[in-house]
N, C-alpha and C positions, 0 to 999 in steps of 0.2 A: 521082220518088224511087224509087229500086229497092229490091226488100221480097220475100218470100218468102208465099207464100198455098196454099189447097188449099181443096177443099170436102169438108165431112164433116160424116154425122148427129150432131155431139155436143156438148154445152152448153157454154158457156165455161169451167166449174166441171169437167165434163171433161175435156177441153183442159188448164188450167191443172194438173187434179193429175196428169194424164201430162210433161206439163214439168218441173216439180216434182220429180219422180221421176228424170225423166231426166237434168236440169243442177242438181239439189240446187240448187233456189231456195230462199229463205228470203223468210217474211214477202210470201208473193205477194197480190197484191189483186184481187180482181172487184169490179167494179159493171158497171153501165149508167147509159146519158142518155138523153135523148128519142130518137135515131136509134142510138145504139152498144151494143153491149154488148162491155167488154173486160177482158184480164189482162194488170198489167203486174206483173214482177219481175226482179232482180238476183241474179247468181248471185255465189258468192264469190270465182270466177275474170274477173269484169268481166262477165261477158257480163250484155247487157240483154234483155230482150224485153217487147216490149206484143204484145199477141193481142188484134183487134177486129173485129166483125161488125155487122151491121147486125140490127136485131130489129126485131118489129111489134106493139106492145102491150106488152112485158116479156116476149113468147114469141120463142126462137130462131128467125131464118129461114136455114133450113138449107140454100136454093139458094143463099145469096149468100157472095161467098168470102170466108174467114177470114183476112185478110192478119194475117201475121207481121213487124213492124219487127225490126231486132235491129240489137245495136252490139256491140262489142268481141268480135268473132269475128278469127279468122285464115284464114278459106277457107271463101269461099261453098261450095266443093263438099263437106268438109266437115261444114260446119253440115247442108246441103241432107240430105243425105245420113244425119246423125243428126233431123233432125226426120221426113224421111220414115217411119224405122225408128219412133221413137217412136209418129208418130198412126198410123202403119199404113196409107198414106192415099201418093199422090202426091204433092209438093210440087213446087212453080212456082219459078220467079226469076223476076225482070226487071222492066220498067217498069212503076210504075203510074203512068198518066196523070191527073191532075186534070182532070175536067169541066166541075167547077161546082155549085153546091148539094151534094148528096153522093151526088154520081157519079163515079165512076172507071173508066178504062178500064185492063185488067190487058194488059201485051203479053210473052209472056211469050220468054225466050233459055234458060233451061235447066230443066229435067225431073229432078227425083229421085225414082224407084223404091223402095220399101217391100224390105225384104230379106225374101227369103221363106224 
């Protein structure tokens, strides 16, 4: 499944209110499970996004990457490109391969740059 990801020191809760901010989501949701911690919300233009990371104990772990799903976009390059600007932060495309258990392998085909 191809998905947009980055890695950065910051909680799902911040995360979430820079998106928020960004795609005027309404009504977004955090929680975590035993293995994830994530944000999913809908904007009023379709667009979707779930935001999910992996944690260890209910504390963030900040080496593992923050993959981005999103649906109802019109150009990865684009979205790529406003979430970069958003987290401030590099953002990935490309493949994320399923493992097994809950490992993934990220391969990534394109790179968006932060606007400085």
């Amino acid at each position: 499944m191809e998905s947009f990801w980055c890695v950065l020191p910051h909680t799902i809760k911040e995360v979430g209110y820079r998106l928020a901010e960004e795609f005027r989501l309404p009504d977004a949701k955090c929680d975590y499970e035993n293995v994830y911690e994530w944000f999913q919300a809908t904007a009023p233009d379709g667009l979707w996004l779930n935001v999910s990371r992996k944690h260890r104990d209910g504390e963030p772990d900040f080496a593992e990457p923050l993959r981005i799903m999103a649906s109802g976009y019109r150009s990865v390059a684009a979205l790529g490109c406003r979430l970069a600007a958003c987290l401030r932060t590099t953002v990935y495309y490309g493949e994320v391969e399923y493992l097994g258990g809950d490992d993934f392998r990220y391969n990534e085909t394109t790179r968006f740059e932060p606007r400085t």
